[in-house]
Structure formats: C-alpha cells, structure tokens
PDB file of N, CA, C and O in Angstrom:
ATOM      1  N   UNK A   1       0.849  -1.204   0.000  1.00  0.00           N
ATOM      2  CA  UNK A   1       0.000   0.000   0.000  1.00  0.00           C
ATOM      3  C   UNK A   1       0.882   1.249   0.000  1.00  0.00           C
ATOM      4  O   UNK A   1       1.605   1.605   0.930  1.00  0.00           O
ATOM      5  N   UNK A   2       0.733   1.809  -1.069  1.00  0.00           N
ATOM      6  CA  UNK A   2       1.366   3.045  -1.037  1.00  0.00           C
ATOM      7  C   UNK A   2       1.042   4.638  -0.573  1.00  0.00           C
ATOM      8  O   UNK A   2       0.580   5.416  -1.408  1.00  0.00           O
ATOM      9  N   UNK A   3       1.295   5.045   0.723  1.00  0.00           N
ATOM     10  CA  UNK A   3       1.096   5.644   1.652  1.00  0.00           C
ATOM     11  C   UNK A   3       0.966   7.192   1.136  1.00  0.00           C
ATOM     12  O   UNK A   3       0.111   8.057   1.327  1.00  0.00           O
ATOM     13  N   UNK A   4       1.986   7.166   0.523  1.00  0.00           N
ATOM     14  CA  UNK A   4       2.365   8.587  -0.120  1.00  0.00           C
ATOM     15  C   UNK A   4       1.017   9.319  -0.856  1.00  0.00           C
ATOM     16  O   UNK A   4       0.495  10.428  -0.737  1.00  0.00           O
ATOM     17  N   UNK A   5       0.596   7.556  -2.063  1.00  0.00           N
ATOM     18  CA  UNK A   5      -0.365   8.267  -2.986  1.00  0.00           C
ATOM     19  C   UNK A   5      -1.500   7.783  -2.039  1.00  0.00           C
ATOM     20  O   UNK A   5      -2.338   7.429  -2.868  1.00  0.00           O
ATOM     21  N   UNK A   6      -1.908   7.607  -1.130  1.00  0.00           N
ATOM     22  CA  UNK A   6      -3.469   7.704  -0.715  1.00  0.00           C
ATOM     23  C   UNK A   6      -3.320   9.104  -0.323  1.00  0.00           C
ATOM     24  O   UNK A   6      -4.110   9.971  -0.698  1.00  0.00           O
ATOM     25  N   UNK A   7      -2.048   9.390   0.627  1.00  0.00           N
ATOM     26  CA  UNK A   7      -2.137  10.893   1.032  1.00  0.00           C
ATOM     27  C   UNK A   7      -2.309  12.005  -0.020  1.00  0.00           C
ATOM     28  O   UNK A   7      -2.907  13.031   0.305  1.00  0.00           O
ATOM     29  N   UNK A   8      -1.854  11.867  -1.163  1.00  0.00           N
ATOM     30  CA  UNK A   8      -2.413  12.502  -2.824  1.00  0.00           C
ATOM     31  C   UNK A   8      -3.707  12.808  -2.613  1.00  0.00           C
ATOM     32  O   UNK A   8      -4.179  13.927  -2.411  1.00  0.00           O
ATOM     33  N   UNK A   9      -4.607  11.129  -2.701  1.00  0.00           N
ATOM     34  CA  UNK A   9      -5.660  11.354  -2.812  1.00  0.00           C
ATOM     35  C   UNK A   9      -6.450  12.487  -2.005  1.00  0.00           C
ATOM     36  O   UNK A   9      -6.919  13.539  -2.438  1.00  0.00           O
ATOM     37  N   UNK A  10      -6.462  11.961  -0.683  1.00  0.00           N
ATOM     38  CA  UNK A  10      -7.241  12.663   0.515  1.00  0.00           C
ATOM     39  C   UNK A  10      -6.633  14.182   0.179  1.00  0.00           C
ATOM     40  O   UNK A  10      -7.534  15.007   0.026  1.00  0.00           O
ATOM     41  N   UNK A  11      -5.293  14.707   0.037  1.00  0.00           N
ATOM     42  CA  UNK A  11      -5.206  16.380   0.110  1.00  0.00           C
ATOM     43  C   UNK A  11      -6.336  16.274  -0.965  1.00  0.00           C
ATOM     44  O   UNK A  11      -7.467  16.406  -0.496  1.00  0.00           O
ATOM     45  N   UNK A  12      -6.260  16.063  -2.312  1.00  0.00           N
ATOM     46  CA  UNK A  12      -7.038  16.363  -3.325  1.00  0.00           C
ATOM     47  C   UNK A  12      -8.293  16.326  -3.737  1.00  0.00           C
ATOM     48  O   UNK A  12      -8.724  16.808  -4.785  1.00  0.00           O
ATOM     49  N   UNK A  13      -9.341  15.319  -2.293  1.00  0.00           N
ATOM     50  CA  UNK A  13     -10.042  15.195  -2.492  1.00  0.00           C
ATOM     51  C   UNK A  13     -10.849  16.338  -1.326  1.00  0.00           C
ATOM     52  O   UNK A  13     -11.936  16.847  -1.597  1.00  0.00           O
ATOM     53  N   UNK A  14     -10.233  16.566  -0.250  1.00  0.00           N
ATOM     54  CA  UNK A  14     -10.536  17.251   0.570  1.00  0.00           C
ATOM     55  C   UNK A  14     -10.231  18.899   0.101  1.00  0.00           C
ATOM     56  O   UNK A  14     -10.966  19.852   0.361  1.00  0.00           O
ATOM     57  N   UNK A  15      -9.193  18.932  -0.510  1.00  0.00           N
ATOM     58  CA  UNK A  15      -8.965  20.522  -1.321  1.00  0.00           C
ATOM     59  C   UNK A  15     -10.128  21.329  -2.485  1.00  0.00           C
ATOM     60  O   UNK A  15     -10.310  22.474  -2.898  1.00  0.00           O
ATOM     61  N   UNK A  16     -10.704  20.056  -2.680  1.00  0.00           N
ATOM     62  CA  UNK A  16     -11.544  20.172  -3.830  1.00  0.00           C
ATOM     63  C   UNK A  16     -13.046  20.446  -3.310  1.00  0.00           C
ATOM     64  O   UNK A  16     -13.795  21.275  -3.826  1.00  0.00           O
ATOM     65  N   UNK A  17     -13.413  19.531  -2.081  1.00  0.00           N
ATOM     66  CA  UNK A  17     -14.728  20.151  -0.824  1.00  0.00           C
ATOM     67  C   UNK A  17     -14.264  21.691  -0.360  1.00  0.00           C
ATOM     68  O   UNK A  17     -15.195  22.496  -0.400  1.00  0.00           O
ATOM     69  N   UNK A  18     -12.893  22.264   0.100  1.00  0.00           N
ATOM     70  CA  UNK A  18     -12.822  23.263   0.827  1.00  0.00           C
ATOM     71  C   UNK A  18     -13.274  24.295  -0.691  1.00  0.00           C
ATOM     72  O   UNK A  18     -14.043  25.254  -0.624  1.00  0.00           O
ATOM     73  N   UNK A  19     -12.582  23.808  -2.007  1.00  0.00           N
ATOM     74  CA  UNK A  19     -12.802  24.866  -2.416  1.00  0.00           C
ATOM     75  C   UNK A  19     -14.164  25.427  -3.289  1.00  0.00           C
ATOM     76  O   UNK A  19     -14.440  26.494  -3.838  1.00  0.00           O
ATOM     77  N   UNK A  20     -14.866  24.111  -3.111  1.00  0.00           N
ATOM     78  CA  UNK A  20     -16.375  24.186  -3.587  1.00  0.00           C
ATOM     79  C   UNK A  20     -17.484  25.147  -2.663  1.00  0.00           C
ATOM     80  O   UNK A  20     -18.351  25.964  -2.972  1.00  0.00           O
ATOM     81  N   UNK A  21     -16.863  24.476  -1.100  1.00  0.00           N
ATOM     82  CA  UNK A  21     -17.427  25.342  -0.606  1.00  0.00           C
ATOM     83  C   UNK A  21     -16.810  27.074   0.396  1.00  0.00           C
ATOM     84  O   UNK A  21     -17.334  27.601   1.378  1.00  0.00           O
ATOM     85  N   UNK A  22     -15.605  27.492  -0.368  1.00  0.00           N
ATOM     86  CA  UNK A  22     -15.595  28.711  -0.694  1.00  0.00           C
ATOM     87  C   UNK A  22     -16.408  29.528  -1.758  1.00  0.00           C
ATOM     88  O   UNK A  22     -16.777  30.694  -1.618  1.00  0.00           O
ATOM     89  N   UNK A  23     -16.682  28.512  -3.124  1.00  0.00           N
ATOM     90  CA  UNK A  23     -17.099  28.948  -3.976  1.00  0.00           C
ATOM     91  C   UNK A  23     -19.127  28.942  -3.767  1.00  0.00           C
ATOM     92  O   UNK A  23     -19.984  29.219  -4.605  1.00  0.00           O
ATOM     93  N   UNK A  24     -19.221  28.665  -2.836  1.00  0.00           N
ATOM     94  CA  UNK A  24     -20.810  28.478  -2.656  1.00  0.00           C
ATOM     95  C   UNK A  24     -20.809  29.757  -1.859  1.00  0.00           C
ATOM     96  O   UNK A  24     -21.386  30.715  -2.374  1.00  0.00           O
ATOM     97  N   UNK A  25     -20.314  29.896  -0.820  1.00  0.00           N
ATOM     98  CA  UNK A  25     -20.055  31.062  -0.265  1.00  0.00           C
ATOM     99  C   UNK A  25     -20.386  32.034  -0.469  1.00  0.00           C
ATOM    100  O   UNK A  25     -21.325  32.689  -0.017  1.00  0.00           O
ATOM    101  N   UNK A  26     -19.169  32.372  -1.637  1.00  0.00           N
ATOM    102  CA  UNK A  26     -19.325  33.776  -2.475  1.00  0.00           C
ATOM    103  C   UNK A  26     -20.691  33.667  -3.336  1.00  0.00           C
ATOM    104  O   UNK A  26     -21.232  34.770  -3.255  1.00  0.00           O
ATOM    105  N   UNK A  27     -21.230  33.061  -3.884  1.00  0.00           N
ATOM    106  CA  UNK A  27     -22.078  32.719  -4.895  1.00  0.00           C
ATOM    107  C   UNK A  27     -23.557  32.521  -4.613  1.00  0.00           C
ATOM    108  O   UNK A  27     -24.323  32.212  -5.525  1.00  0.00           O
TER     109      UNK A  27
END
C-alpha cells in the first residue's frame, strides 16, 4: 500500500470540498 499516494488522494479530495465550498459562499 502506497502511503504517499493515498495521502495525494485525501489532500485532493478534501482541497476540492474546501474549495467548492468557498465557492458556494461567495455565490
């Protein structure tokens, strides 16, 4: 199990919720 790329995943999947909901925010 490669540790590195799950941690990929999760920043990228969690970066992608924070920035949806900045964008609801403003919107």
């Amino acid at each position: 199990m490669d540790i590195k790329f799950l941690l990929k995943q999760y920043i990228t999947f969690f970066y992608g919720l924070f920035l949806t909901n900045e964008s609801s925010k403003e919107g």
